[in-house]
C-alpha positions as CSV (number, residue, x, y, z in Angstrom):
1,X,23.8,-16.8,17.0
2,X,20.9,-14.8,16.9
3,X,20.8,-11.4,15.3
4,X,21.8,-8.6,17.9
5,X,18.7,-6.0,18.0
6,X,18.8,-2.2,17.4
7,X,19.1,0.0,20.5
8,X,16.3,1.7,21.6
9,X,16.2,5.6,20.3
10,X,13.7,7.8,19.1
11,X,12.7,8.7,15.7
12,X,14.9,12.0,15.9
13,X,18.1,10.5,16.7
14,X,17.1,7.9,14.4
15,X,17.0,10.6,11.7
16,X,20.2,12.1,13.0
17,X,21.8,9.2,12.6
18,X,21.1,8.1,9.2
19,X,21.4,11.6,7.8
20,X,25.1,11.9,9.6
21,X,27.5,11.7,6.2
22,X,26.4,14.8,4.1
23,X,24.8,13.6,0.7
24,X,23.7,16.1,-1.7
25,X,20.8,13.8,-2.9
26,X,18.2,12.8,-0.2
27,X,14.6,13.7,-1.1
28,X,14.5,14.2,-5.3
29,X,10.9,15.6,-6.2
30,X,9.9,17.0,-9.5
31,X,9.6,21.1,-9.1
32,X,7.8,22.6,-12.1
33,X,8.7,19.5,-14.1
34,X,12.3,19.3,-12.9
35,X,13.6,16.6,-11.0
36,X,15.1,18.8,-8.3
37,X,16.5,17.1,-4.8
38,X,17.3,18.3,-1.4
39,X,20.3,17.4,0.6
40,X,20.8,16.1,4.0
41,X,22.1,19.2,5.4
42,X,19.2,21.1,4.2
43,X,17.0,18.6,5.3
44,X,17.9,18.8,8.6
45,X,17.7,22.6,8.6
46,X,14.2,22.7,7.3
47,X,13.3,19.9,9.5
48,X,14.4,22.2,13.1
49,X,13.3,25.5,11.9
50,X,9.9,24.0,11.1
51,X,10.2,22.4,15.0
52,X,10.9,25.5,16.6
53,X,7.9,27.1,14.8
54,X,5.8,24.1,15.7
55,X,6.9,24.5,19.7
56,X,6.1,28.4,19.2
57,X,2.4,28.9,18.3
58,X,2.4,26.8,21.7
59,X,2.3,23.1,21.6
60,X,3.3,21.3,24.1
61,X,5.9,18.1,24.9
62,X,2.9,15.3,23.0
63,X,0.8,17.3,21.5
64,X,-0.7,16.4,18.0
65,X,0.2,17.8,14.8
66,X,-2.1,16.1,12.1
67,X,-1.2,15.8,8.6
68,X,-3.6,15.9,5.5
69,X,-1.6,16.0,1.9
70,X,-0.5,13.8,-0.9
71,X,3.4,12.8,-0.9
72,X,6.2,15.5,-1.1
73,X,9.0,16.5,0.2
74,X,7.3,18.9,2.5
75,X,5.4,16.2,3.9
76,X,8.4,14.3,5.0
77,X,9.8,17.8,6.3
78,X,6.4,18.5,8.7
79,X,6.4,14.5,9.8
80,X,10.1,14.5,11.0
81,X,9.6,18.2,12.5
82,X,6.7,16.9,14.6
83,X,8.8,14.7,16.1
84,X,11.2,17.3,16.5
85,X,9.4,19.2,18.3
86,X,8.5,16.7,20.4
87,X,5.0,16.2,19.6
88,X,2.8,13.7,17.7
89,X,1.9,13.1,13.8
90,X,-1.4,12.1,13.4
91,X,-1.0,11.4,9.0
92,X,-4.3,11.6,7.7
93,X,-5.3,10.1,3.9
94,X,-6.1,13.2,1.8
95,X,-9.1,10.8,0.4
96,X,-10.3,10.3,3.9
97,X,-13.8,10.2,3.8
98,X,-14.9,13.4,5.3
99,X,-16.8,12.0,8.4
100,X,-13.7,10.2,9.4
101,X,-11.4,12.9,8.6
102,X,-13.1,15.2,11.1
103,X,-13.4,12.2,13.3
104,X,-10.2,11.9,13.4
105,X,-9.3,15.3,14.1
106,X,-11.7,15.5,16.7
107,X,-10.6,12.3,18.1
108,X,-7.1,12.6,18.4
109,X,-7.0,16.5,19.8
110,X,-4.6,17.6,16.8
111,X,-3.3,21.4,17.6
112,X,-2.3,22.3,14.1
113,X,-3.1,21.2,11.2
114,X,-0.7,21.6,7.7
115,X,-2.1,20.6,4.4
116,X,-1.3,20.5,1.1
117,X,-3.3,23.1,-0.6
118,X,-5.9,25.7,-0.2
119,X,-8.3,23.5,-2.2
120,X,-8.0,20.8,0.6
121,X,-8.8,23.6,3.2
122,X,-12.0,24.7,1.5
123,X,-12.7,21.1,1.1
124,X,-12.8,21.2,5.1
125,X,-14.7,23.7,5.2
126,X,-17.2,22.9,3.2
127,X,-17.9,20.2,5.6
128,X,-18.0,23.1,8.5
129,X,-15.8,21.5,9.9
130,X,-14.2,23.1,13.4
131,X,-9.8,22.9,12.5
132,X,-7.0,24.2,14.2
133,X,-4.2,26.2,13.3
134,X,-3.6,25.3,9.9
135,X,-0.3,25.8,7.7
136,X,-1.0,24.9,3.7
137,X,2.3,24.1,1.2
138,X,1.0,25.5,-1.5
139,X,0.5,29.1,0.1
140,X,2.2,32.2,-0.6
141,X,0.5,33.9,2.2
142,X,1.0,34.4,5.5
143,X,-0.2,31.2,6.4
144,X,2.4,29.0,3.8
145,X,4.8,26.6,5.0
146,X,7.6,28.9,3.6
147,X,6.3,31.3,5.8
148,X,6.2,29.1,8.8
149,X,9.7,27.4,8.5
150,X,11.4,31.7,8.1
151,X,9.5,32.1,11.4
152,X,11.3,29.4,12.9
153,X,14.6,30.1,11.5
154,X,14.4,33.1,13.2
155,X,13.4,31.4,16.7
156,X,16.1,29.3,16.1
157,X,18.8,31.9,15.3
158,X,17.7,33.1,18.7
159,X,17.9,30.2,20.7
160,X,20.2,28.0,18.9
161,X,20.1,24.9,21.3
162,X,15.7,24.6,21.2
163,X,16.4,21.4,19.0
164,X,18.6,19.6,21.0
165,X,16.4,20.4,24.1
166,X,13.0,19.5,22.6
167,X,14.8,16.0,21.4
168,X,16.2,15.9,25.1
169,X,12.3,15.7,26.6
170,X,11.8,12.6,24.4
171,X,11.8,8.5,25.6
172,X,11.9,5.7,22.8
173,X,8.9,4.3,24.5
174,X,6.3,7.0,24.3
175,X,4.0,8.0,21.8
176,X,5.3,9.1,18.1
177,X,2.7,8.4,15.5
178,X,-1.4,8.2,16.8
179,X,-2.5,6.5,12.8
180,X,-6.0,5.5,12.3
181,X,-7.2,2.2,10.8
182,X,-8.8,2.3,7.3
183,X,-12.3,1.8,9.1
184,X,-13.6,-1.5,7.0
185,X,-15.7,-1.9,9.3
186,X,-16.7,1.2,11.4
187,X,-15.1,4.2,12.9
188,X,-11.9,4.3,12.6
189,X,-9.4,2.9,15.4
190,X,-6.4,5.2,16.8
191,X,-3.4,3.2,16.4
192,X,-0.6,3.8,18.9
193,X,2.8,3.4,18.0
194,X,5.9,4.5,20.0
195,X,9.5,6.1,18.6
196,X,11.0,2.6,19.6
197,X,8.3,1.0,17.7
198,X,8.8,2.2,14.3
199,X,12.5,2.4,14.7
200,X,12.8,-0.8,15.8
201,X,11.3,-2.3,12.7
202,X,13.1,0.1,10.3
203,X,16.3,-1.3,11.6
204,X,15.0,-5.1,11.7
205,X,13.8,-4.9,8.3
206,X,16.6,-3.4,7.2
207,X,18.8,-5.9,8.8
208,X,17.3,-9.1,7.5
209,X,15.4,-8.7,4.7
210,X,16.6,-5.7,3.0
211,X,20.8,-6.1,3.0
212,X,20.5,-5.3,-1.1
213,X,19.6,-1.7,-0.5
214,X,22.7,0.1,-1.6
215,X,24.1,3.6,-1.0
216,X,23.2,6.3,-3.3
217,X,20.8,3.9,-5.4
218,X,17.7,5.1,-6.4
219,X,13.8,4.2,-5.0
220,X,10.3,5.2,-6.3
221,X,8.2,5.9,-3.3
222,X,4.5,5.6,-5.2
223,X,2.2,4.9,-1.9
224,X,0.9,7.4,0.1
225,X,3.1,8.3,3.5
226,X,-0.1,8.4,5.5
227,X,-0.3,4.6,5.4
228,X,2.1,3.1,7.6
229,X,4.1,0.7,4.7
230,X,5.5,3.8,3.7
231,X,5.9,5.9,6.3
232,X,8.2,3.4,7.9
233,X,10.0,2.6,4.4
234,X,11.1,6.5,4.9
235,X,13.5,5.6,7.4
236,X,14.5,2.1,6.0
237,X,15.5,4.4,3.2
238,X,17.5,6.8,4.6
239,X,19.2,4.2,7.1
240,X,20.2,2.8,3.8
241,X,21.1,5.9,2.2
242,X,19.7,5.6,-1.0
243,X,18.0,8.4,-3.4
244,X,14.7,9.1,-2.4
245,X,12.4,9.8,-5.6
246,X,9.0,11.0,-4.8
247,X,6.0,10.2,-7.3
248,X,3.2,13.2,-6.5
249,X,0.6,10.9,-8.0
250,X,0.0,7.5,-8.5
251,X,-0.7,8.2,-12.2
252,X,2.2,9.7,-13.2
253,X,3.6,6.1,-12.0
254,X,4.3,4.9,-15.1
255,X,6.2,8.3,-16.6
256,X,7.8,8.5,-13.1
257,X,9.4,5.3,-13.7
258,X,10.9,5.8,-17.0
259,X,12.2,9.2,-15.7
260,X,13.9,7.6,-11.9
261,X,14.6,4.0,-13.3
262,X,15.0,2.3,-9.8
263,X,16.7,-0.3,-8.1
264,X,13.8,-0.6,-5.8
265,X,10.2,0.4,-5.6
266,X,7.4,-0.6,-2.4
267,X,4.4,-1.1,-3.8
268,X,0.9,-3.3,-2.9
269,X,-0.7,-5.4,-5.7
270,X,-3.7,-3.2,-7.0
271,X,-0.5,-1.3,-8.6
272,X,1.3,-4.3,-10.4
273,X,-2.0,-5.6,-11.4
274,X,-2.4,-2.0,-13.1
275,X,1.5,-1.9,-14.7
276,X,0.7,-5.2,-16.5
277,X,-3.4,-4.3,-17.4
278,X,-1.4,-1.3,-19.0
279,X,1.4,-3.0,-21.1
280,X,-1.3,-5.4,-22.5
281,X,-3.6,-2.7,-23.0
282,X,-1.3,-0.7,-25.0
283,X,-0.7,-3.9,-26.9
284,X,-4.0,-4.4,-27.8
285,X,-5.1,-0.4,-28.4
286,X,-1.3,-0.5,-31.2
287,X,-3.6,-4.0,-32.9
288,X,-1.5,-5.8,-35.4
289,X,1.5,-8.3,-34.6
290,X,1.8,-6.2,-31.5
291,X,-1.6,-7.0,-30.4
292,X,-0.8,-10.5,-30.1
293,X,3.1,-10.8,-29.6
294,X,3.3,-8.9,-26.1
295,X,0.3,-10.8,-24.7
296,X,1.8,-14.4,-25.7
297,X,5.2,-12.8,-24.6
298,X,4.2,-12.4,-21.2
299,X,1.6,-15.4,-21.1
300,X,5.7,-17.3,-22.3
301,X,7.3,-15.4,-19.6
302,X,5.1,-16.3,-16.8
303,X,4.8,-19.9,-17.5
304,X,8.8,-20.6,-18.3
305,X,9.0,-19.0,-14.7
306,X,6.1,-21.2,-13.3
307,X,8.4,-24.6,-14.3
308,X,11.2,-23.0,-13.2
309,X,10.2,-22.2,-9.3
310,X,7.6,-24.3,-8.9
311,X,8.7,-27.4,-11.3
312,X,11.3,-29.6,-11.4
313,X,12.7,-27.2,-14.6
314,X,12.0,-25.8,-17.8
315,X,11.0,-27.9,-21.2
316,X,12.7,-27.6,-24.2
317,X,10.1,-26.2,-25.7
318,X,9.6,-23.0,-22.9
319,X,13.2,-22.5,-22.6
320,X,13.1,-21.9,-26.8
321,X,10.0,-19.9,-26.3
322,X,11.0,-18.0,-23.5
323,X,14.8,-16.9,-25.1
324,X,12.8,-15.9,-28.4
325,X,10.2,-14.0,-26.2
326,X,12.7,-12.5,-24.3
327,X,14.7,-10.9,-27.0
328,X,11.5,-9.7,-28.9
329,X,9.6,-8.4,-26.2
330,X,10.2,-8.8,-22.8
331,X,13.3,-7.1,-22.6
332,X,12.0,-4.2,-24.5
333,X,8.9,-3.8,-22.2
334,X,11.0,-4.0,-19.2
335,X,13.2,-1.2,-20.4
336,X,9.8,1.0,-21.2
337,X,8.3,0.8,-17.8
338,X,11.5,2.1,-16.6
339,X,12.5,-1.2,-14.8
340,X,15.7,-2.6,-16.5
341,X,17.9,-1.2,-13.1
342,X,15.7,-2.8,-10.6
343,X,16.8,-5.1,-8.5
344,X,13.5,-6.1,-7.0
345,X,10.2,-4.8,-6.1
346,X,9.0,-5.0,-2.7
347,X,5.2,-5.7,-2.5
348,X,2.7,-6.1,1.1
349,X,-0.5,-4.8,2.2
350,X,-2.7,-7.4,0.4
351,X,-2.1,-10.9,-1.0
352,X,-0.1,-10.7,-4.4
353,X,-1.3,-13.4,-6.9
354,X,1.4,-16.1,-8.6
355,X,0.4,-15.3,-11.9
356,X,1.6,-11.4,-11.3
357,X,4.8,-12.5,-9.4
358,X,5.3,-15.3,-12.5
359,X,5.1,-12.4,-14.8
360,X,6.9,-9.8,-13.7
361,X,9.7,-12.6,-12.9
362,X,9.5,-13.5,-16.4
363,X,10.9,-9.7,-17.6
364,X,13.3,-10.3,-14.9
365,X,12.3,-8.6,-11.9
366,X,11.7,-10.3,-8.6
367,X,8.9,-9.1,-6.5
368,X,9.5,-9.8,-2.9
369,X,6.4,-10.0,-0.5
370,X,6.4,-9.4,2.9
371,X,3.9,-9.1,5.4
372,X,2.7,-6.5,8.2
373,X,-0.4,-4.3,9.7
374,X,-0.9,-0.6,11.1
375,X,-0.8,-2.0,14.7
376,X,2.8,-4.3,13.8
377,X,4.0,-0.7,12.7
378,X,4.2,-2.6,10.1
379,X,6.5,-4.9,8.9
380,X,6.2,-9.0,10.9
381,X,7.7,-10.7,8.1
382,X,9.7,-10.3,4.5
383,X,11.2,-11.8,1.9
384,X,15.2,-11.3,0.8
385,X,16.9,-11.8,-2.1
386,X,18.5,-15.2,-2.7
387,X,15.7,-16.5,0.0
388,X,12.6,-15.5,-1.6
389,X,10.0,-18.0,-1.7
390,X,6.9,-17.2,-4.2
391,X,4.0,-17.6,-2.8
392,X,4.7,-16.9,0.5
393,X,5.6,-13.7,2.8
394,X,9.0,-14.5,3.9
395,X,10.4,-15.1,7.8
396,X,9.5,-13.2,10.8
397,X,12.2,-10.3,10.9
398,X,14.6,-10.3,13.9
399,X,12.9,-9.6,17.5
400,X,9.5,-10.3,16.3
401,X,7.9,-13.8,16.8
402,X,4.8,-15.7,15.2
403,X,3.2,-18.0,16.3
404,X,-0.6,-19.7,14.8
405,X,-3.3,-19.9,17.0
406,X,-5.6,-23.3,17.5
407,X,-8.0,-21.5,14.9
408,X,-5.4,-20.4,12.4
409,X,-5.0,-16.6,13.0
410,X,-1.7,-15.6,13.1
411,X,-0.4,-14.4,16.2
412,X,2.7,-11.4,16.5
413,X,4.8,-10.4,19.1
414,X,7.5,-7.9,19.8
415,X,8.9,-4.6,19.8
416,X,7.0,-3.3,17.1
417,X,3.9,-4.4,18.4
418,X,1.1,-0.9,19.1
419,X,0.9,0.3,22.5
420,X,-2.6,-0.1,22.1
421,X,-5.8,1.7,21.2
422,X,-6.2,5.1,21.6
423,X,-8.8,5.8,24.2
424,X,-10.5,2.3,23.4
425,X,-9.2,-0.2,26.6
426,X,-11.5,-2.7,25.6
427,X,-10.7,-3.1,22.1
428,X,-6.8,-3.2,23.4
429,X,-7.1,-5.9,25.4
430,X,-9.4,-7.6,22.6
431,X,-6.7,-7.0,20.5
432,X,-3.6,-8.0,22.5
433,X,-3.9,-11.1,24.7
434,X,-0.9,-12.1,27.0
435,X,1.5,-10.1,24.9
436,X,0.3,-11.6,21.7
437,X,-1.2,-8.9,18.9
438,X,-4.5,-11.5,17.4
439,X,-4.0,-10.0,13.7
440,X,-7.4,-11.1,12.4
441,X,-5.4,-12.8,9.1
442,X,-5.5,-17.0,9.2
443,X,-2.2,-18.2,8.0
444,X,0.6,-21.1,8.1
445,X,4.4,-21.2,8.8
446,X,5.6,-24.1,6.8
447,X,8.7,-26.4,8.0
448,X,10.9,-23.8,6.7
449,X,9.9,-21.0,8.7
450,X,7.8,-19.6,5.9
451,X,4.8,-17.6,6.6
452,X,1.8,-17.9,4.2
453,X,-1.1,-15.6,4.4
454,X,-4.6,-17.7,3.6
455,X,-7.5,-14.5,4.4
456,X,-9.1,-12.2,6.8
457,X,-10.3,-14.6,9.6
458,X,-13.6,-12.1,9.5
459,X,-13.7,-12.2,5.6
460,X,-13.7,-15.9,5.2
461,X,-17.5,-17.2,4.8
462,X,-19.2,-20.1,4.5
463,X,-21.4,-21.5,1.8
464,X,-25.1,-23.0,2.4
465,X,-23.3,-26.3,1.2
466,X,-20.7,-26.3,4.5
467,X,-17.5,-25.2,2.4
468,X,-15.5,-22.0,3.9
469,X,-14.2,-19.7,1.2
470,X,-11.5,-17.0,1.1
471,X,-13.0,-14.2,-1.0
472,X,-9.3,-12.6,-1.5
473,X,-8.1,-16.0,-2.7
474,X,-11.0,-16.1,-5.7
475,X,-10.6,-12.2,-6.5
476,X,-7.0,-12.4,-6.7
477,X,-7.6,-14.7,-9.8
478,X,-10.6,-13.1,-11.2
479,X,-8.5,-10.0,-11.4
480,X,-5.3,-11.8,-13.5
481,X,-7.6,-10.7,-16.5
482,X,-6.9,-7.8,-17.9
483,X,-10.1,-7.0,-18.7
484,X,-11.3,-7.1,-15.0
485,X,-10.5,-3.1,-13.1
486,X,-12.4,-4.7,-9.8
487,X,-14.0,-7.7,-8.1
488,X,-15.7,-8.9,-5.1
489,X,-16.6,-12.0,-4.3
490,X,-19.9,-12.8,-1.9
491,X,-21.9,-16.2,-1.1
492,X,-22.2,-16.1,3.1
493,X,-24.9,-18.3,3.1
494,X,-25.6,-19.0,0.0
495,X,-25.6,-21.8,-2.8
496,X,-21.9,-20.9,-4.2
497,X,-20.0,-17.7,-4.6
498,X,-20.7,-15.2,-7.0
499,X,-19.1,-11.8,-8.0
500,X,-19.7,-8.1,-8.6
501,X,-17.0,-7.3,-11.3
502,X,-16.5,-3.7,-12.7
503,X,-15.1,-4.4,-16.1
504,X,-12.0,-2.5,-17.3
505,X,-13.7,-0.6,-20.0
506,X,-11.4,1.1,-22.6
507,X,-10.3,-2.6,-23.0
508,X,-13.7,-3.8,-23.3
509,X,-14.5,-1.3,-25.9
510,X,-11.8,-1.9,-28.2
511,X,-12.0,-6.1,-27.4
512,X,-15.4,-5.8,-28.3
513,X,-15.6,-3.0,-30.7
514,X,-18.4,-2.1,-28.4
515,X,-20.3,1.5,-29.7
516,X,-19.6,5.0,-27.6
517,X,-22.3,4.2,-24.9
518,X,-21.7,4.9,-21.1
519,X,-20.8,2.3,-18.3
520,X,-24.1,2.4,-17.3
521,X,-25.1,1.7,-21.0
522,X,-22.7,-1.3,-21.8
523,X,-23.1,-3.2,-18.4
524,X,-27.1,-3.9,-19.5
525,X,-25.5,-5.5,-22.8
526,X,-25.5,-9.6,-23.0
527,X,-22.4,-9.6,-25.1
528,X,-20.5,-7.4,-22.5
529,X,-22.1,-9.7,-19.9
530,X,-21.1,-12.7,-21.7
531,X,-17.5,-12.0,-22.2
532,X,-16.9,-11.3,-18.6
533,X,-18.7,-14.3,-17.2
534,X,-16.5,-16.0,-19.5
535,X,-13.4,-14.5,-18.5
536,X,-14.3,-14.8,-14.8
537,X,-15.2,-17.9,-14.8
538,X,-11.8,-19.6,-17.0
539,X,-9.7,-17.7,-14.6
540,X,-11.1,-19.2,-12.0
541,X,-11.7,-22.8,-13.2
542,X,-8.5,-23.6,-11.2
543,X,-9.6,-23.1,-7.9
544,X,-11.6,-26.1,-6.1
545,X,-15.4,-26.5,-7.3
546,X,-16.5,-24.9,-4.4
547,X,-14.8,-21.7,-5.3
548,X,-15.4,-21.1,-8.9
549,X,-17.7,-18.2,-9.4
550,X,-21.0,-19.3,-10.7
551,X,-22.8,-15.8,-11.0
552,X,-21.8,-12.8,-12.2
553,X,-23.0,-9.4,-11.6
554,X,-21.3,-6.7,-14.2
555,X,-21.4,-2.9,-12.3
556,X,-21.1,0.2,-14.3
557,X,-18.1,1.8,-11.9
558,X,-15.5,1.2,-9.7
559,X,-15.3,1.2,-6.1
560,X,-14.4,4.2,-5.0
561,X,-13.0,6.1,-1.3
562,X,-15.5,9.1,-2.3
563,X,-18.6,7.2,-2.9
564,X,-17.6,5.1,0.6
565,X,-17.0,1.6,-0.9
566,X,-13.0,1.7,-0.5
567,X,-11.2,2.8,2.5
568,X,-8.1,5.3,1.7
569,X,-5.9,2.3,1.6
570,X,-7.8,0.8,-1.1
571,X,-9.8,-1.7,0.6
572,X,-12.9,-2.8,-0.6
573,X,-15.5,-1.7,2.5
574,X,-17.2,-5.3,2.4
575,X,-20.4,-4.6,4.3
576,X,-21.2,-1.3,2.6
577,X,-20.8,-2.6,-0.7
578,X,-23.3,-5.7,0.0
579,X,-25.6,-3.4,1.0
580,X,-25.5,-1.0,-1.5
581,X,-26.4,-4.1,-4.2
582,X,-28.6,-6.2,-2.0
583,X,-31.1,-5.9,-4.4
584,X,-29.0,-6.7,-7.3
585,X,-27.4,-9.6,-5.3
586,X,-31.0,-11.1,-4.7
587,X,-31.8,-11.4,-8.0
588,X,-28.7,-12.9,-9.3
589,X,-28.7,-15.8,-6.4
590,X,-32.7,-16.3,-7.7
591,X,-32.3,-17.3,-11.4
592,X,-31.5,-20.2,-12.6
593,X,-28.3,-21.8,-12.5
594,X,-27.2,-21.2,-16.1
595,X,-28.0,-17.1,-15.9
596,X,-26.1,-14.4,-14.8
597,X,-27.3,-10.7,-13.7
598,X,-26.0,-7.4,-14.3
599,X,-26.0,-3.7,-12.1
């Protein structure tokens, strides 16, 4: 029989609901270096008195409340209060370039703004930008949070019921979160989704693909709330009632980890590809045996692994290898990345390479891919445990259908589906043909019901010679090398492909024993050129002839949101990078075949 579907409700009862049985430990965050956490019942305090505050400088039943901080606890409170109050979050990347950012605010009407510190106010304002209302966390002023939420405690004392009639206005169906696309490829897009939508695929994730979540065990949130993945994992989370451990900053990951030791942790691949650049770094900064023994360790690890799920078993040999490895290192490392309670680690937003799932499979944890987008709010299809297929991104979760179009794009329908476009009609109706959401990714559902993602139908290009590539395919194996921090791969129209690869540099200098020059320095040497040529081109000398980089052009520095090259959810901006090294690409493409160019 199929799966029954959740009830429609909105994102407050939602909230209600999974909050219901008091728990001391909802939200943990770490206050002045302590690990301090806040319980449902105070939760759901803070959460009304900031509604009733909200409702009282004036908004109205839909209006917008626009968010700009990095994750904490207060974030979560100002998100769920929004909807409290009946209104609208618009979540807004604190790296949002600052065009979009007052775009956006423009854009979507937002009535208040709250913010994380005064620094990100002056930041505003240095861009003379026009904002609203504006409440900052950080404040001790008049205009803090602390400040806001005593105001509405007072409102509320008063008028004890405003919660319960401010929820009472609300229909699943209308308009809870107005999120903006990472604009890859112009301005960015308002993306409409509903109370039903996201609580919808809370509870169908939940349901099929996440039945291992248990009560009172803890999760890492690393990625920021203001992209959807984890913005909808918040209520997945609570439905589930498990600790919620907040990491403040992506680079406190690692010490984050060691400290929470989770069961679970969501994460995209840029950050596992960093976890195991890190160990092997480490490795090779400590020289000696250690240099060595970790690297062959995991090198053991992931190929024992590789014979395992994609073979027809283990040899002799790489079952020997892999205990001995084990015991020595593998064990040990995952115990120092703070990994030897988790269960599995849940990965989407970008294809994850073998090699990296192989690896981390080989110190015993699973990762488990699923797959989603902003306008699927967001999850279409996950893995489980005890059905987890490598490779590919699981089975379409309850209520949502795929189907592939003639041309390969993978087609989604179902309650989670946008409402549409803000204020862009055309684009809707682009966008969502006879019910059907036209994702934009190319993809195939094998006999079992297994969807595999192949590229971004408007990313694939094609070569002079007639052979279409996939540029996330060929950079998801340049970057299995350590020594590689970025790449992008390029060839529309041209001979073959070729890439722009930053190098990972403190590696590179102590691989290299290369002299205290600057990026800009080391990129114009030949042996730095050499070595990653080398190294791009053996990790991709698996791939079909057509594929395999033959130029490569070494850049001083990474990608980055400020400079414009990456959109806040860490997307390489593909047309604004071309163009910014054009000239550079030119003059690779014209040497001869044997030479490579450097930036």
């Amino acid at each position: 029989m199929p799966a029954e579907l959740p009830s429609k409700e909105t994102l407050p009862h939602l909230i209600r609901r999974a909050l219901a049985e008091p728990r001391a430990e909802v939200l943990v965050e770490r206050v002045a270096g302590t690990w301090t956490a806040l319980s449902s019942e105070r939760l759901l305090e803070r959460v009304e008195h900031t509604a009733c505050a909200i409702r009282d400088l004036g908004l109205q039943h839909g209006d917008r409340v626009a968010l700009i901080a990095h994750d904490c606890v207060d974030w979560v409170i100002c998100d769920f209060a929004t909807f409290f109050a009946g209104c609208v979050v618009v979540p807004i990347y604190p790296t949002q370039a600052l065009d979009h950012t007052e775009y956006i605010l423009k854009h979507s009407d937002a009535k208040l703004l709250f913010v994380d510190s005064h620094e990100t106010i002056a930041r505003l304002h240095d861009a003379r930008m026009q904002l609203p209302p504006v409440v900052v966390f950080e404040s001790e002023g008049d205009d803090s949070l602390a400040a806001f939420e005593r105001r509405g405690a007072a409102i509320r004392e008063a008028h004890p019921d405003l919660p319960e009639r401010y929820e009472a206005e609300l229909d699943p169906d209308e308009l809870a979160v107005l999120i903006y696309t990472s604009g890859t490829t112009g301005v960015p897009k308002g993306v409409m989704l509903s109370h039903d939508n996201l609580g919808f695929d809370a509870q169908s994730s939940l349901e099929y693909g996440l039945q291992e979540f248990h009560k009172g065990a803890d999760v890492l949130s690393v990625l920021p709330y203001s992209h959807i993945y984890e913005h909808t994992m918040i209520y997945i989370y609570l439905l589930a009632g498990m600790r919620y451990n907040i990491c403040h900053d992506p680079n406190d990951l690692v010490e984050d980890l060691r400290a929470v030791r989770p069961t679970v942790m969501t994460a995209v691949p840029r950050i596992f590809d960093r976890v195991l650049a890190g160990v092997k770094g480490q490795a090779l900064k400590a020289g000696g045996l250690q240099a060595k023994l970790v690297p062959w360790a995991l090198a053991v690890g992931r190929e024992y692994m590789r014979q395992e799920v994609f073979g027809s078993g283990a040899s002799v040999l790489a079952k020997l290898q892999y205990g001995l490895a084990k015991r020595l290192v593998l064990d040990k490392v995952r115990a120092r990345l703070g990994l030897d309670r988790a269960t599995n680690l849940l990965s989407g937003s970008a294809a994850l390479h073998v090699d990296v799932a192989m690896t981390f499979l080989g110190m015993g944890v699973p990762i488990m891919q699923g797959y989603g987008l902003t306008e699927t709010s967001p999850v279409v299809s996950t893995s489980r445990e005890g059905d987890n297929r490598f490779g590919a991104v699981g089975k379409a979760i309850p209520g949502c259908e795929i189907k592939i179009a003639p041309d390969g794009e993978i087609l989604v329908r179902g309650r989670n589906v946008m409402h549409g476009y803000y204020l862009e009609p055309e684009s809707t109706a682009e966008a969502i043909v006879d019910g059907w959401f036209h994702t934009g990714d190319i993809g195939e559902i094998d006999a079992n019901g297994y969807l595999r993602i192949t590229d971004r139908k408007k990313e694939v290009f094609k070569t002079a010679t007639g052979k279409y590539v996939a540029p996330s395919r060929v950079e998801s194996a340049i970057k299995r090398s350590m020594f590689v921090a970025q790449a992008m791969v390029i060839g529309d129209g041209r001979p073959h492909p070729a890439a722009l690869v930053c190098p990972n540099w403190d590696l590179l200098r102590v691989e290299l024993k290369l002299p205290q020059l600057t990026p800009d320095e080391l990129a114009q040497r030949d042996d730095v050129r050499d070595f990653v040529t080398t190294e791009v081109r053996r990790r991709t000398s698996d791939l079909a002839s057509y594929e395999q980089i033959r130029r490569v052009i070494v850049i001083a520095r990474e990608f980055s949101v400020e400079n414009g090259e990456l959109s806040p959810a860490m997307k390489i901006k593909r047309r604004v990078v071309e163009d910014r090294y054009r000239d550079v690409i030119n003059r690779a493409y014209s040497v001869d075949l044997h030479e490579h160019s450097h930036a």
